[in-house]
mmCIF file of the N, C-alpha and C atoms, coordinates in Angstrom:
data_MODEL
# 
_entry.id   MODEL 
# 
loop_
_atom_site.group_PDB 
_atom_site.id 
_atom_site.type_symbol 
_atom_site.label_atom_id 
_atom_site.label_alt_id 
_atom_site.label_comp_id 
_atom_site.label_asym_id 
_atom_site.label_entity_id 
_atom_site.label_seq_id 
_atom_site.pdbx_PDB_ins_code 
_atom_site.Cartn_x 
_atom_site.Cartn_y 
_atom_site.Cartn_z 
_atom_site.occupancy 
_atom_site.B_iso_or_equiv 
_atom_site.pdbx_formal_charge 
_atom_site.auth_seq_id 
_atom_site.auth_comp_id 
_atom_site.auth_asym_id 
_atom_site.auth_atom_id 
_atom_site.pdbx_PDB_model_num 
ATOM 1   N N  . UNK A 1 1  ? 42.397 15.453 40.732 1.00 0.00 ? 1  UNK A N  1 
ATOM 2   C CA . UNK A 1 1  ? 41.728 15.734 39.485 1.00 0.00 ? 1  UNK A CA 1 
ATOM 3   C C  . UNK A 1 1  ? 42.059 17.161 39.051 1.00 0.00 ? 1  UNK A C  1 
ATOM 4   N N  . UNK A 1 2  ? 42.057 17.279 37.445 1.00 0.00 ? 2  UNK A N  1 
ATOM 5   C CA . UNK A 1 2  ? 42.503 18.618 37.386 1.00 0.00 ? 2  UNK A CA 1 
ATOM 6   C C  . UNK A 1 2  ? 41.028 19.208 36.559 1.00 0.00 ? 2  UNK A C  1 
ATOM 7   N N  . UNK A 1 3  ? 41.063 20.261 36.238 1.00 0.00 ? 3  UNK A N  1 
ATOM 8   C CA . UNK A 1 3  ? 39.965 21.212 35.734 1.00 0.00 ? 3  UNK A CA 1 
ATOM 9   C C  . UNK A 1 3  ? 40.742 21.516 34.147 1.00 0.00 ? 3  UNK A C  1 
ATOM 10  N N  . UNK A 1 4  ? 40.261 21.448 32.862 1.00 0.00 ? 4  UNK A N  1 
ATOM 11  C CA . UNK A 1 4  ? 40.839 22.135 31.852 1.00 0.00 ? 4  UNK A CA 1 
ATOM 12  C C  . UNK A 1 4  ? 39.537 23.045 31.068 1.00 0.00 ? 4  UNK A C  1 
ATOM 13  N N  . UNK A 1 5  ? 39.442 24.279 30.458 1.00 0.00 ? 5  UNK A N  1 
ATOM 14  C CA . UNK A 1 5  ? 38.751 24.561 29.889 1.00 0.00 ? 5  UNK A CA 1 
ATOM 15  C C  . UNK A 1 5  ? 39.225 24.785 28.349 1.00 0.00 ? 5  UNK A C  1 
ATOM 16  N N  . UNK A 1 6  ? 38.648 24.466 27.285 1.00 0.00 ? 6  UNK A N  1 
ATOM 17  C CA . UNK A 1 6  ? 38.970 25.080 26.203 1.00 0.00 ? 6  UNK A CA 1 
ATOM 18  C C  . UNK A 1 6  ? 38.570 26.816 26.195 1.00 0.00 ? 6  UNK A C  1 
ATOM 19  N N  . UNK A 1 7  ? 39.355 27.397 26.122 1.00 0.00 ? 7  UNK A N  1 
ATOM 20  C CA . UNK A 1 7  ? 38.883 28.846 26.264 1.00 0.00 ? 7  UNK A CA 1 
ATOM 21  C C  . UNK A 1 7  ? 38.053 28.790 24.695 1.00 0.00 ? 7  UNK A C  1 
ATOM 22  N N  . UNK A 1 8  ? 38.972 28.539 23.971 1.00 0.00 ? 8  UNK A N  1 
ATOM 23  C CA . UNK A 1 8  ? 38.347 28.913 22.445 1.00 0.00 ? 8  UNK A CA 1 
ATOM 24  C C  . UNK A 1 8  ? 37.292 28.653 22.130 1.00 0.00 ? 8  UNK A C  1 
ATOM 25  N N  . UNK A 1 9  ? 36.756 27.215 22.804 1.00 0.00 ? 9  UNK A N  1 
ATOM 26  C CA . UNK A 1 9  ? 35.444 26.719 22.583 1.00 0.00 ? 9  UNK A CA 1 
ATOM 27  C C  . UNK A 1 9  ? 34.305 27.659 23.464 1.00 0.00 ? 9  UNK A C  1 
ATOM 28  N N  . UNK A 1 10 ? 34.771 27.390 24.848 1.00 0.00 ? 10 UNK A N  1 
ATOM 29  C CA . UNK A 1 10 ? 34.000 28.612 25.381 1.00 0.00 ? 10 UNK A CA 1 
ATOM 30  C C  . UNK A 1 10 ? 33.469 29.614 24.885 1.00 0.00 ? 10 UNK A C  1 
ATOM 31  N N  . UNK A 1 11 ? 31.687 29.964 24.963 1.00 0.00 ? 11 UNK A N  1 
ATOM 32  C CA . UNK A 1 11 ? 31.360 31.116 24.598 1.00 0.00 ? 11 UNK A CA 1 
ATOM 33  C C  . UNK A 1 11 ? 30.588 32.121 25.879 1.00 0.00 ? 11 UNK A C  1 
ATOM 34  N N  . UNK A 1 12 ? 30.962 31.487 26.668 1.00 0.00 ? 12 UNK A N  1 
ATOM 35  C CA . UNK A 1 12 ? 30.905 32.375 28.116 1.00 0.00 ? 12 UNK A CA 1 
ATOM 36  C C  . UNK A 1 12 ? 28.993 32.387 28.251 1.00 0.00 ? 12 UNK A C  1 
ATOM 37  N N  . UNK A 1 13 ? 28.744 31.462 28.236 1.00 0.00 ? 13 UNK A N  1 
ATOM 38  C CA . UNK A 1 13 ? 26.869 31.185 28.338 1.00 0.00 ? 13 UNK A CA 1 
ATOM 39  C C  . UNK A 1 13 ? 27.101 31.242 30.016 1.00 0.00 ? 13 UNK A C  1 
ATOM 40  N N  . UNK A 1 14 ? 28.210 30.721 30.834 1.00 0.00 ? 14 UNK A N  1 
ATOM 41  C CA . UNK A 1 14 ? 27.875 31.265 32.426 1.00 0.00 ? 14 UNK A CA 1 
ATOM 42  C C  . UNK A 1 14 ? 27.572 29.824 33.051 1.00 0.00 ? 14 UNK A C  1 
ATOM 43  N N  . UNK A 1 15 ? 26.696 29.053 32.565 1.00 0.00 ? 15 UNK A N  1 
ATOM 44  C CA . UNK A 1 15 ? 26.247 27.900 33.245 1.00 0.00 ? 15 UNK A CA 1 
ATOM 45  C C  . UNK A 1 15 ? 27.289 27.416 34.021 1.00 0.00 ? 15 UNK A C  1 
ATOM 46  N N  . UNK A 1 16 ? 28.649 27.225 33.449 1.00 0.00 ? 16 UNK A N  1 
ATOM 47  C CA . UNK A 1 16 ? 29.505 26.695 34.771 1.00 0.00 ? 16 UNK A CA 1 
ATOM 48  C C  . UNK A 1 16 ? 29.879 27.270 36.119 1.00 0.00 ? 16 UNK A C  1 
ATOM 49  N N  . UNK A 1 17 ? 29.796 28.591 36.114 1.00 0.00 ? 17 UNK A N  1 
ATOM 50  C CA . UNK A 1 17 ? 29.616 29.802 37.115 1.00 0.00 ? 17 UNK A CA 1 
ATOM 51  C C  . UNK A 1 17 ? 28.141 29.857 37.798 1.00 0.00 ? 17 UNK A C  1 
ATOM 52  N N  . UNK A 1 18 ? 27.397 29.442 37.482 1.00 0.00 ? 18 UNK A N  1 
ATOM 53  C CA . UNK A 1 18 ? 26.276 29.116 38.136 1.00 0.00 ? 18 UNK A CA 1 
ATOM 54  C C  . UNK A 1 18 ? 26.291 28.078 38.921 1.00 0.00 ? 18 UNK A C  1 
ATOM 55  N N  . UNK A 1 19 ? 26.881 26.755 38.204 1.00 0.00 ? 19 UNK A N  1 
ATOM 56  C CA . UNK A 1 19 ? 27.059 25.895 38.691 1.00 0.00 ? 19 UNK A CA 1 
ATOM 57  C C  . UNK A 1 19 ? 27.849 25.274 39.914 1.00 0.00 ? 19 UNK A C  1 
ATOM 58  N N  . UNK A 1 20 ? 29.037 25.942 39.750 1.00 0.00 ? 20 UNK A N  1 
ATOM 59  C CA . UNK A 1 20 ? 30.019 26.014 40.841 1.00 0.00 ? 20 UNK A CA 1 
ATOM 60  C C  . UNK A 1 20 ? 30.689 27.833 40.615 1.00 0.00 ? 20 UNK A C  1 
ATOM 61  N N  . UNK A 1 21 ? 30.190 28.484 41.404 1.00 0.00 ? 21 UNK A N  1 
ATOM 62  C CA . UNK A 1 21 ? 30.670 29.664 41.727 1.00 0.00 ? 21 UNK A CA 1 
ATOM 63  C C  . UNK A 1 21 ? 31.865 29.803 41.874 1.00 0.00 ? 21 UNK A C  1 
ATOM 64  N N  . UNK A 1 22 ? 32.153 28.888 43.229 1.00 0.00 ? 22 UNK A N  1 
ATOM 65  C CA . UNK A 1 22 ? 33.408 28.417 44.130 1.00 0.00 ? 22 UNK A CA 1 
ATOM 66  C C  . UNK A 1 22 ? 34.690 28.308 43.262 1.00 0.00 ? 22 UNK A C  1 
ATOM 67  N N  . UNK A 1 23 ? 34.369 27.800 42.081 1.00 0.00 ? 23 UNK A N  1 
ATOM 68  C CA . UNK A 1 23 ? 35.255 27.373 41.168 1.00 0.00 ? 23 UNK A CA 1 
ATOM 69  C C  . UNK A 1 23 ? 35.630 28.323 39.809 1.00 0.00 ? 23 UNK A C  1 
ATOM 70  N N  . UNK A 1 24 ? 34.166 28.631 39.499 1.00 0.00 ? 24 UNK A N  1 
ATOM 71  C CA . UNK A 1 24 ? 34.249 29.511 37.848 1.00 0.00 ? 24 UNK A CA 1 
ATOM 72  C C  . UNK A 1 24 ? 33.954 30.884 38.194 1.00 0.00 ? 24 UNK A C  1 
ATOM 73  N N  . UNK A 1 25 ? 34.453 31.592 37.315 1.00 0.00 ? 25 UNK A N  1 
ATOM 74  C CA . UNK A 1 25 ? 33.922 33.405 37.297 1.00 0.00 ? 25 UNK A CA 1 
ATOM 75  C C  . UNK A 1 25 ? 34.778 34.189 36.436 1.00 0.00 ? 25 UNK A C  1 
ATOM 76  N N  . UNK A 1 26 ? 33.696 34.793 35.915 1.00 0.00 ? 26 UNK A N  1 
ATOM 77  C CA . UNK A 1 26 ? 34.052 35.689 34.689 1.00 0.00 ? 26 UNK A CA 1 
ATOM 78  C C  . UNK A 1 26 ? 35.347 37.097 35.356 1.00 0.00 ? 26 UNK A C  1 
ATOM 79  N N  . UNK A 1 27 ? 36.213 37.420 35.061 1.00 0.00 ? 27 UNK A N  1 
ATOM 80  C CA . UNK A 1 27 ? 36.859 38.429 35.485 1.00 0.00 ? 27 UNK A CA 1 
ATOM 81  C C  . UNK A 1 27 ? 36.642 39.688 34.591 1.00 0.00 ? 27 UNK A C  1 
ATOM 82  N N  . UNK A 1 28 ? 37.081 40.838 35.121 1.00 0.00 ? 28 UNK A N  1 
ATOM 83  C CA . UNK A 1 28 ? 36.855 42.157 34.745 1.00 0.00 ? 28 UNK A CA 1 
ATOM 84  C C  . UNK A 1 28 ? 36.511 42.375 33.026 1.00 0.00 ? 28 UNK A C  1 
ATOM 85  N N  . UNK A 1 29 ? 37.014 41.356 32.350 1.00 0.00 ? 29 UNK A N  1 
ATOM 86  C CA . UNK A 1 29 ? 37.347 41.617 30.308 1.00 0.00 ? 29 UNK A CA 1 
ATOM 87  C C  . UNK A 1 29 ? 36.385 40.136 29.964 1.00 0.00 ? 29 UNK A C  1 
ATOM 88  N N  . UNK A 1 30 ? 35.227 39.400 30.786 1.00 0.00 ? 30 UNK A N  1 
ATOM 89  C CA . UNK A 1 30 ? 34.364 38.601 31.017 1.00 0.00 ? 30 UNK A CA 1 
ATOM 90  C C  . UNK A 1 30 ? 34.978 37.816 30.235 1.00 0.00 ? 30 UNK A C  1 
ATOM 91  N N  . UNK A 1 31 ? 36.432 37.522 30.613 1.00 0.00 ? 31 UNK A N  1 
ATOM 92  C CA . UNK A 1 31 ? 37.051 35.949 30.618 1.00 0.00 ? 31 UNK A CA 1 
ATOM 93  C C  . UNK A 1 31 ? 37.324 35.223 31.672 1.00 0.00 ? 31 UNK A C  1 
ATOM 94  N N  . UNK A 1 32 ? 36.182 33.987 31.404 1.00 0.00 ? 32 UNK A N  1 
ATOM 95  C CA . UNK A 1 32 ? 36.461 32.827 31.803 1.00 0.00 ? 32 UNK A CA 1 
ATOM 96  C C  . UNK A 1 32 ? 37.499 32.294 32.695 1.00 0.00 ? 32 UNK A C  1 
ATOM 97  N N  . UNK A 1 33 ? 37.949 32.344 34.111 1.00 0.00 ? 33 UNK A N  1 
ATOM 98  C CA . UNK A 1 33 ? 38.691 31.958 35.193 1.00 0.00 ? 33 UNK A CA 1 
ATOM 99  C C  . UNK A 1 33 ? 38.262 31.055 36.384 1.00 0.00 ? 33 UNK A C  1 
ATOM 100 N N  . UNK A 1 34 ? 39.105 30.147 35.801 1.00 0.00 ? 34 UNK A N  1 
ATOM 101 C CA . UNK A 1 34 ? 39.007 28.864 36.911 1.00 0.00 ? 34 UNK A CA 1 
ATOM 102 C C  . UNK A 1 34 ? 39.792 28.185 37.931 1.00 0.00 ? 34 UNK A C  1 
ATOM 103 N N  . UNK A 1 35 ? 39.493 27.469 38.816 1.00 0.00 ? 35 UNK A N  1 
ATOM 104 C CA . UNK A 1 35 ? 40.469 26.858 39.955 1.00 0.00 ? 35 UNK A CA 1 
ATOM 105 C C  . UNK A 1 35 ? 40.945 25.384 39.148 1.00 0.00 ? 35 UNK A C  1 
ATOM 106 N N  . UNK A 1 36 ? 42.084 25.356 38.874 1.00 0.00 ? 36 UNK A N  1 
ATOM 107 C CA . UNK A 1 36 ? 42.695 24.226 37.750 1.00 0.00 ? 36 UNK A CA 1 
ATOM 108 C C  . UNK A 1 36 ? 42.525 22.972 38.338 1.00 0.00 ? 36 UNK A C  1 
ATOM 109 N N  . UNK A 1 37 ? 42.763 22.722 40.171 1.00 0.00 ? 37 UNK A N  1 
ATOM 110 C CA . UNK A 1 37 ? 42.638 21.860 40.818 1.00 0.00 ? 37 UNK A CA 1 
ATOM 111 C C  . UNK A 1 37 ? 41.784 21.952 41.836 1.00 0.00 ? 37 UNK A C  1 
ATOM 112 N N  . UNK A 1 38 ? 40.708 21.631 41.371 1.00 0.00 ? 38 UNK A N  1 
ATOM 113 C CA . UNK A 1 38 ? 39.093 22.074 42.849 1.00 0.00 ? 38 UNK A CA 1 
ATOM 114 C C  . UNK A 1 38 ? 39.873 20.826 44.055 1.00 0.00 ? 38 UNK A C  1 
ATOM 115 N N  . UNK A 1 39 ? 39.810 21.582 45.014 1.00 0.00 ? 39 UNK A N  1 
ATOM 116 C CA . UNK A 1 39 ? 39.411 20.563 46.301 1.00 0.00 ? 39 UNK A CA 1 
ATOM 117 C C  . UNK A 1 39 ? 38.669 19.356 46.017 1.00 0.00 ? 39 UNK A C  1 
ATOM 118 N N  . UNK A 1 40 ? 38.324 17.899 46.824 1.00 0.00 ? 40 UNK A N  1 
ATOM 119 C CA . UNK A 1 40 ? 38.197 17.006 46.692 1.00 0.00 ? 40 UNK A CA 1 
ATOM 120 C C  . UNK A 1 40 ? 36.378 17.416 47.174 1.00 0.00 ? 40 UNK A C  1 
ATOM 121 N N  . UNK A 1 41 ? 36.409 18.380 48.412 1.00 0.00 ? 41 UNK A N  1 
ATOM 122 C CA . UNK A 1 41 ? 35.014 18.802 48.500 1.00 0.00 ? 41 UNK A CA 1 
ATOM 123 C C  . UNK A 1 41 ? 33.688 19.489 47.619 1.00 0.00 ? 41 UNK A C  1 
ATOM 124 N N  . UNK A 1 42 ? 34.761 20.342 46.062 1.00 0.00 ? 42 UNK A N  1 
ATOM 125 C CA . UNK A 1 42 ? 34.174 21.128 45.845 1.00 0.00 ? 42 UNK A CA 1 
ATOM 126 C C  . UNK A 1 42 ? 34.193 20.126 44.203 1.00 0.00 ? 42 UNK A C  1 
ATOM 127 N N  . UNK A 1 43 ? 34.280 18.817 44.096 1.00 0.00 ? 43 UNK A N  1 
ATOM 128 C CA . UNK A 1 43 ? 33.922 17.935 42.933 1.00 0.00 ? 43 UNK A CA 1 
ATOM 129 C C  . UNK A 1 43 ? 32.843 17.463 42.695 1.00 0.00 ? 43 UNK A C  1 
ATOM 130 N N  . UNK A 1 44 ? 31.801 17.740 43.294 1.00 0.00 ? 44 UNK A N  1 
ATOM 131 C CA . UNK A 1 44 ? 30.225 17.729 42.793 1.00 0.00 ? 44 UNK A CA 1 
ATOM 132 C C  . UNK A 1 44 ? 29.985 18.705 41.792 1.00 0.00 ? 44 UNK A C  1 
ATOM 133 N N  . UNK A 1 45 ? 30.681 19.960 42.403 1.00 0.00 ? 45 UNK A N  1 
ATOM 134 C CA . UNK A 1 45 ? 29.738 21.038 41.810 1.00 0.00 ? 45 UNK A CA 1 
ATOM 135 C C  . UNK A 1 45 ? 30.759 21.539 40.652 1.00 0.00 ? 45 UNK A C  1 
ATOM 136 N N  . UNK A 1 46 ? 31.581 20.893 40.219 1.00 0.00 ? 46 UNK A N  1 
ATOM 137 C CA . UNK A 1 46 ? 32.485 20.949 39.486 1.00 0.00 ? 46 UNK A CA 1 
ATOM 138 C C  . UNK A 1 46 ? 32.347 19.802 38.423 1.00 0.00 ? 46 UNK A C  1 
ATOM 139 N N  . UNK A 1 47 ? 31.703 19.006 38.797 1.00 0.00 ? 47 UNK A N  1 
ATOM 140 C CA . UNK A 1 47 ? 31.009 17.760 37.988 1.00 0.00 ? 47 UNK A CA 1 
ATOM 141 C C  . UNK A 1 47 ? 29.509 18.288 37.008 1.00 0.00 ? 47 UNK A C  1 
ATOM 142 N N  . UNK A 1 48 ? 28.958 19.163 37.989 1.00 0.00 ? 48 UNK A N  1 
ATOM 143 C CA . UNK A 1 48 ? 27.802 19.866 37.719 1.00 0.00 ? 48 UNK A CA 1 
ATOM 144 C C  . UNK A 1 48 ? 28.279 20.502 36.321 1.00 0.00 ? 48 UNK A C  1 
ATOM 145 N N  . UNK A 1 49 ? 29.326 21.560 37.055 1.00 0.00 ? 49 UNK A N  1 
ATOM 146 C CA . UNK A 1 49 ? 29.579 22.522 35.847 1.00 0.00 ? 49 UNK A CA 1 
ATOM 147 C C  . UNK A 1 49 ? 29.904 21.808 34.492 1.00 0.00 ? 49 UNK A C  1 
ATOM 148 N N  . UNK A 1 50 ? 30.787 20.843 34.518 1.00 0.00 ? 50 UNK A N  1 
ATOM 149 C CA . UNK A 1 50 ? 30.903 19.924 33.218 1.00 0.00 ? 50 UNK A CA 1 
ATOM 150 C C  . UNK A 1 50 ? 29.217 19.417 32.652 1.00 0.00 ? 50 UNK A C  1 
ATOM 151 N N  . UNK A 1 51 ? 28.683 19.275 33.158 1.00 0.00 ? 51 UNK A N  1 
ATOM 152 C CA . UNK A 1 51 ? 27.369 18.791 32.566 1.00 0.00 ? 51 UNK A CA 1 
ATOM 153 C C  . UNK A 1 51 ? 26.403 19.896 32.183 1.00 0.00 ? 51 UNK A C  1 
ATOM 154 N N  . UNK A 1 52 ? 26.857 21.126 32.642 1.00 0.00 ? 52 UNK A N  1 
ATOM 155 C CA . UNK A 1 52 ? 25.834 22.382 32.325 1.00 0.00 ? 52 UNK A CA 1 
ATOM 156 C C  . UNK A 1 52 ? 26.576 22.708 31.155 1.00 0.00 ? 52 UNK A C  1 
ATOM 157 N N  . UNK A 1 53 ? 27.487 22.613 31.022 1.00 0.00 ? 53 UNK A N  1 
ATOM 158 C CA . UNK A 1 53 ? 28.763 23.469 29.986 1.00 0.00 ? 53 UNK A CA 1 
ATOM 159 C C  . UNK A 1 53 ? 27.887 22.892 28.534 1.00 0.00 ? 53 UNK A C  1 
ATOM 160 N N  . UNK A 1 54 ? 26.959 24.171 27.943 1.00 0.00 ? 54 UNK A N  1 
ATOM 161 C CA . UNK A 1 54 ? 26.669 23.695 26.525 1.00 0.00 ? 54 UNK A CA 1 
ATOM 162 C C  . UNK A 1 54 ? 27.602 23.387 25.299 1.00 0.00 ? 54 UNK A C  1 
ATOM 163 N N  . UNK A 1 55 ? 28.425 23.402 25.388 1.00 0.00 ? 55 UNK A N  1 
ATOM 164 C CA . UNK A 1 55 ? 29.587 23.809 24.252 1.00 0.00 ? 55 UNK A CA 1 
ATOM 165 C C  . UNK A 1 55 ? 30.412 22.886 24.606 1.00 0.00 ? 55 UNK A C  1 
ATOM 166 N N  . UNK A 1 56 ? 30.552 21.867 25.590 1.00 0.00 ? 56 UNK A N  1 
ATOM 167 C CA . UNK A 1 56 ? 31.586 20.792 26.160 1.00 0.00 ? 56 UNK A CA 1 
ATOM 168 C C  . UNK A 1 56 ? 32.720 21.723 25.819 1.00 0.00 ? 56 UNK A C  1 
ATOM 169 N N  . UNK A 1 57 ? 32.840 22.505 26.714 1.00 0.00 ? 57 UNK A N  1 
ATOM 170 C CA . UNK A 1 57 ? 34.445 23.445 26.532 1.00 0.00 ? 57 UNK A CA 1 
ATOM 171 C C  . UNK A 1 57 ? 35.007 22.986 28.073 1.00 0.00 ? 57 UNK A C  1 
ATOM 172 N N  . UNK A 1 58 ? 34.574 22.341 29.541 1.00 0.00 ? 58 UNK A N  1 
ATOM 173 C CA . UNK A 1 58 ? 35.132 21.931 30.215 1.00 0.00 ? 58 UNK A CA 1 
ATOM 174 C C  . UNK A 1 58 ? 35.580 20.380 30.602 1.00 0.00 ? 58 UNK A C  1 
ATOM 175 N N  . UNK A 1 59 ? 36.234 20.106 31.220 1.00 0.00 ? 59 UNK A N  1 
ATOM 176 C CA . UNK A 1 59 ? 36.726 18.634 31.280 1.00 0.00 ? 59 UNK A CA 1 
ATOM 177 C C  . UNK A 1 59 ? 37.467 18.314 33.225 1.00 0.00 ? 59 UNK A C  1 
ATOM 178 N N  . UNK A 1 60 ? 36.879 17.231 32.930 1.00 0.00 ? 60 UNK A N  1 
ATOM 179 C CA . UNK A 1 60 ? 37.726 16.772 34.388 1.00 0.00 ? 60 UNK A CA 1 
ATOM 180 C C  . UNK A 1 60 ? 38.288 15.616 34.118 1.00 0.00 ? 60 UNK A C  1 
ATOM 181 N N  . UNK A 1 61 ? 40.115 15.895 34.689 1.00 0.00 ? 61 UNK A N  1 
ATOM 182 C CA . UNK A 1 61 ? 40.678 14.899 33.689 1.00 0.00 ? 61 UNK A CA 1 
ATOM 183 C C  . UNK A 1 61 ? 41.651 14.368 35.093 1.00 0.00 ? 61 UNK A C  1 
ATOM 184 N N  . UNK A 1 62 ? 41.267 12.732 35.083 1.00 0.00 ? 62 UNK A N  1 
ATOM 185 C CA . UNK A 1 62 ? 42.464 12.246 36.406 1.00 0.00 ? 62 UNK A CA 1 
ATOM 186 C C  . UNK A 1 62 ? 41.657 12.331 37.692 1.00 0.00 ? 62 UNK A C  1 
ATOM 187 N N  . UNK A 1 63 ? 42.208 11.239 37.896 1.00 0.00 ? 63 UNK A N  1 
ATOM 188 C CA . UNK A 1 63 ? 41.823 10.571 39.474 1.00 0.00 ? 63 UNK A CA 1 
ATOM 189 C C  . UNK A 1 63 ? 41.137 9.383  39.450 1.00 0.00 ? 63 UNK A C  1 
ATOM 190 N N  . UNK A 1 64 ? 40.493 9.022  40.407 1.00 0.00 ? 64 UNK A N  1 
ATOM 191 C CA . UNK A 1 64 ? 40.356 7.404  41.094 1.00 0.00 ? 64 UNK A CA 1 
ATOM 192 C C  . UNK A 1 64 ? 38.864 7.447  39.669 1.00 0.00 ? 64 UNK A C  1 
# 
């Protein structure tokens, strides 16, 4: 499965970084940086983050 974010849509509300740490986090210029392909372990909380994301700016796209 891969991870895509719309950056543009993104307005950096954080919820997906809350959600899965492991995965999301704001870098130094508080843009938005993600793991494109989470581990198979870390797809809960990466499922999470898609459902916290107010702005539907993330997506999980592919797989079983």
């Amino acid at each position: 499965m891969t991870v895509t974010v719309d950056l543009d849509l993104c307005q950096n509300h954080g919820q997906c970084v809350y959600a899965a740490p492991e995965m999301f986090a704001f870098d130094e210029d508080e843009v938005l940086t993600y793991q494109p392909e989470p581990p198979e372990s870390r797809l809960d909380e990466v499922r999470a983050a898609v459902a916290a994301c107010p702005v539907r700016a993330i997506r999980l796209v592919g797989g079983p």
